[in-house]
C-alpha positions as CSV (number, residue, x, y, z in Angstrom):
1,X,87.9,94.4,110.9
2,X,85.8,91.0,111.0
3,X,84.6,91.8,107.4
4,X,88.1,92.7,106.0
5,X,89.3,89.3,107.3
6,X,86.5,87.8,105.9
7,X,87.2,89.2,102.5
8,X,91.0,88.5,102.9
9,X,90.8,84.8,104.0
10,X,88.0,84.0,101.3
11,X,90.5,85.2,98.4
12,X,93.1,83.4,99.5
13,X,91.0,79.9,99.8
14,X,90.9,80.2,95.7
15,X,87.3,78.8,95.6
16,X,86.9,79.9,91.8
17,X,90.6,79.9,91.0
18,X,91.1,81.1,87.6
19,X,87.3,81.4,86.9
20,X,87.0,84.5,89.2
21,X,87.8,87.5,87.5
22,X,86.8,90.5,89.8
23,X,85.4,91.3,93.7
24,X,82.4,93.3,92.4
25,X,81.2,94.5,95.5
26,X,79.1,93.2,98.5
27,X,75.7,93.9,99.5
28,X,73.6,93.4,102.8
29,X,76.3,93.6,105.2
30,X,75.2,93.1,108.7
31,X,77.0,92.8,112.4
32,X,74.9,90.4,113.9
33,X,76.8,89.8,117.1
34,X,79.8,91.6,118.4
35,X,83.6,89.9,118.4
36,X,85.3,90.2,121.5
37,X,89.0,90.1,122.4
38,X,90.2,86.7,122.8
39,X,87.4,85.2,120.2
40,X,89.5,82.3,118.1
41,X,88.6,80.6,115.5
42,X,86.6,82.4,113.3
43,X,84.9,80.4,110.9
44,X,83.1,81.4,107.5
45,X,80.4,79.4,105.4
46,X,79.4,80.6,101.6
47,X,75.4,79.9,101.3
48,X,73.3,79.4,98.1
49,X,74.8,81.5,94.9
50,X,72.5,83.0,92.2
51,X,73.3,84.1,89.0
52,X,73.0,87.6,87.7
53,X,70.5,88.7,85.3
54,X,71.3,87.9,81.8
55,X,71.9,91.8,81.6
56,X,75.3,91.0,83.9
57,X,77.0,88.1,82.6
58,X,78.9,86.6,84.8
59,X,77.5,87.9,87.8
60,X,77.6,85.8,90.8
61,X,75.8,86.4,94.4
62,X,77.0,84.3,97.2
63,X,75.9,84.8,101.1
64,X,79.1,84.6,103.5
65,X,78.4,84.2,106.8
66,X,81.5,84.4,109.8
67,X,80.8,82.6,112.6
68,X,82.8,82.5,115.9
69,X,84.1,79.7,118.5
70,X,80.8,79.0,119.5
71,X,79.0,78.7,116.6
72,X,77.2,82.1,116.7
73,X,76.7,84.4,113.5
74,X,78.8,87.5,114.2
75,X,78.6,88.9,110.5
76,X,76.6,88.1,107.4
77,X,77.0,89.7,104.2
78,X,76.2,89.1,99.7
79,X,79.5,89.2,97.5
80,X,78.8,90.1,94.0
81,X,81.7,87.9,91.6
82,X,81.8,88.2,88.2
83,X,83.2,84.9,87.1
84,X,84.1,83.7,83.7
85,X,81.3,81.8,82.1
86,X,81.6,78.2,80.8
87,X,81.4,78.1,76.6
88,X,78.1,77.9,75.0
């Protein structure tokens, strides 16, 4: 459920507003620390990006990490983005 919010409050922050144009997957997902009832405040941070291969244009790897009240990694995980790539 951690991860779905994740997913959900990251689309709906818009950080590549018209330049994203699909959620190509995700990669590496790991529960690093449970979630208990009663945590608030979840918080996520998006870590270094790399581009694809030239193979995948567009291609986009981020590492999301959700943290909780207390400033302890509960979930960690790579989104793959393809993006729209600025002209030549």
């Amino acid at each position: 459920m951690i991860f779905s919010l994740s997913i959900g409050l990251a689309t709906q922050m818009s950080l590549f507003g018209d330049e994203l144009i699909a959620f190509a997957g995700v990669d590496k997902l790991r529960f690093v620390a449970p979630v208990f009832f009663g945590d608030r405040h979840p918080r996520g941070e998006t870590g270094r990006g790399a581009q694809g291969a030239r193979r995948r244009p567009g291609m986009v790897t981020f590492e999301s990490r959700v943290l909780n009240q207390r400033n302890q990694l509960v979930v960690v995980y790579q989104d793959r983005l393809l993006v729209k790539r600025r002209p030549a």
